[in-house]
C-alpha positions, 0 to 999 in steps of 0.5 A: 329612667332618664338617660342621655348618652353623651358621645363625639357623633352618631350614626350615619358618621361611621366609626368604632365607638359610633358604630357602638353607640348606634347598637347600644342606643338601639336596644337601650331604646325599649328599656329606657327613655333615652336621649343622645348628644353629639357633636355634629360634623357641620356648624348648625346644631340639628335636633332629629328622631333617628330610629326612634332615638332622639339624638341633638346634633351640637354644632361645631365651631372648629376642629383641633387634634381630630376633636370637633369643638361644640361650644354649645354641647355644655347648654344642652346638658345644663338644660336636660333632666336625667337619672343617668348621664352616659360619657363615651372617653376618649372626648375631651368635648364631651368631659369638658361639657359635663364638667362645665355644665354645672349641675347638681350631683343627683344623677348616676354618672357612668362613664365608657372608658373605650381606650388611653390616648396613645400619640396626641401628647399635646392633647393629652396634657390638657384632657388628663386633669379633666378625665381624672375630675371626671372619672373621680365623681363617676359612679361607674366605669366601663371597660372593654376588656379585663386587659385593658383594665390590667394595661392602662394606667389610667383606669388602675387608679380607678380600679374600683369603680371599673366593671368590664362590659365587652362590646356587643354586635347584632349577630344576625348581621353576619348570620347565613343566608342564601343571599350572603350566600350567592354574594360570597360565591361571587366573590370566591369566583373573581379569585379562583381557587386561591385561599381568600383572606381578610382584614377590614379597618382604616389604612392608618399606622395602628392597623398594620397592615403592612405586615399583613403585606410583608406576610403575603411572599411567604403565603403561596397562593393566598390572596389578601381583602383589604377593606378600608380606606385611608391616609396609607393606601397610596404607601400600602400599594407601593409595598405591595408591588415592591414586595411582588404580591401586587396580584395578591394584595387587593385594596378594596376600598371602603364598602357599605357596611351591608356588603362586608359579610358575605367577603366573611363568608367568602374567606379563610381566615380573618387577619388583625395585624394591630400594631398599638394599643389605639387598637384597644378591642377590635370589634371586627374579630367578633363579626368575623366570629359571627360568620364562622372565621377564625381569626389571627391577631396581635399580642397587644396589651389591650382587649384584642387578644381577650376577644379571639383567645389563642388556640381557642378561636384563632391564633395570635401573634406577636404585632410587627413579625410578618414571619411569625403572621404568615407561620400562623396563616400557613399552619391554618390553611393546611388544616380544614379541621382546626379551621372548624373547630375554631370557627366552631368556638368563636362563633359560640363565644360571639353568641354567648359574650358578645350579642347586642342583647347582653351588652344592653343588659350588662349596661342597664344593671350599671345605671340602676343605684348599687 
């Protein structure tokens, strides 16, 4: 089977839906003769075999509203055979290059619905008309999450077509060994005895961590790893040092993706304090899982709260109450035992819903004709 995946970059570039796509193709890669098409971040287009994927790299002309313009990527699908064409949404380079490339309808359209766009309202107005062509001659659609499916507006009007494929993650990343082991007690030594607690992701509005910040004065002892790197560090520091907990508060900057478990390992609890739904998953809460954390999220109207259940794996919470987050790390901190039990089950669920094994397969039994 021909199948081309068609998404806004590949690996190394990091991000959600790269960081997906990279697992998805590498295990798509056993099954099904894949190719991959992306834009690339500079303006030649770069052909290359990255771990045994074959992926074209279409050069970018401009870029306007975080979207890189590949005016070539509609050649480079014209020019392709294929039984499958996979789109990763949102990327209105992408649906536009299909949609322009003008070949007949004798492949299986499957579309990723990752999430809405939320903010870009002048984008969106052009992107909605050609998402609505797009997903009308798709033959399938993937959504995260059942939530996202009951929240968005968009895939309701598609409900049929929709089939829910969760996020998959290679488990043995965050599984136990002697050396993640070493690194995690070094770095439970640079904080003493203090409760460790941890969050990563982007320091942009969406995250909210500053209501993990807010949280901390009514958290003794704890302190917070923040790892990422963005436009808010500058703001994040300040209100940290407003608030007291400058000593407590740790941003850590952004760390090679190899270093982050053992910080998993190290800590008590994980934290998602996701304010929107831009946060349509959290892919984060099932590395956490992995590596034996319970996690504290947000009650959004997106798959966050379906990925680490309430009372099951953690404990959510209403998105903007640093009351009701810091009530919610206190209560897990005074009991080992419901910390266990929870790592307990959300390390099962992660193995059972989330490994990169079942989601290959979960996609793989969409691109064969119903």
């Amino acid at each position: 089977m021909r199948v081309v995946q068609v998404g806004k970059y590949y690996y190394p570039y990091m991000g959600g839906i790269e960081n997906h796509l990279y697992t998805l193709c590498n295990e798509l890669k056993h099954r099904v003769d894949l190719d991959v098409v992306v834009s690339n971040t500079k303006l030649r287009t770069s052909r290359d075999v990255y771990e045994g994927v074959s992926v074209t790299r279409c050069g970018a002309a401009a870029h306007f509203a975080s979207t890189t313009l590949s005016p070539t990527m509609a050649l480079e699908l014209s020019q392709r055979e294929y039984d499958v064409l996979h789109l990763h949404l949102p990327h209105p380079v992408g649906v536009a290059s299909y949609l322009a490339s003008r070949k007949p309808k004798r492949h299986r359209l499957v579309v990723s619905y990752h999430s809405d766009v939320v903010r870009q309202k002048r984008l969106l107005a052009l992107y909605a008309p050609l998402v609505d062509r797009l997903l009308a001659r798709a033959d399938a659609v993937i959504a995260t999450s059942p939530n996202y499916v009951e929240s968005s507006s968009v895939l309701q009007r598609y409900r049929t077509k929709c089939s829910v494929v969760p996020y998959g993650i290679d488990l043995d990343l965050f599984a136990r060994t002697e050396e993640r082991e070493r690194a995690a007690a070094e770095i439970r030594a640079r904080f003493g005895s203090a409760p460790l607690l941890v969050a990563v992701g982007r320091l942009i509005y969406y995250k909210g961590f500053e209501f993990a910040i807010r949280a901390m004065p009514q958290v003794p002892r704890a302190h917070l790893l923040i790892i990422g790197d963005g436009p808010l560090k500058a703001e994040l520091t300040k209100l940290a040092a407003e608030l007291g907990v400058a000593d407590r508060v740790h941003l850590l900057g952004e760390l090679p993706n190899d270093t982050i478990p053992p910080y998993y390992l190290a800590s008590e609890l994980y934290l998602l304090p996701s304010i929107a739904r831009s946060e349509a998953f959290g892919i984060v809460q099932i590395e956490a899982m992995a590596s034996g954390l319970p996690v504290i999220n947000t009650s959004l109207a997106s798959g966050v709260p379906y990925v680490s259940r309430h009372g099951e794996s953690g404990l959510t919470v209403p998105p903007e109450d640093p009351v009701a987050l810091a009530r919610a790390i206190n209560t897990l901190l005074e009991s080992s035992e419901t910390r266990r039990k929870m790592a307990d089950v959300g390390r099962a669920r992660a193995e059972r819903d989330f490994s990169k094994a079942t989601l290959a397969e979960r996609v793989t039994q969409l691109y064969a004709p119903s």
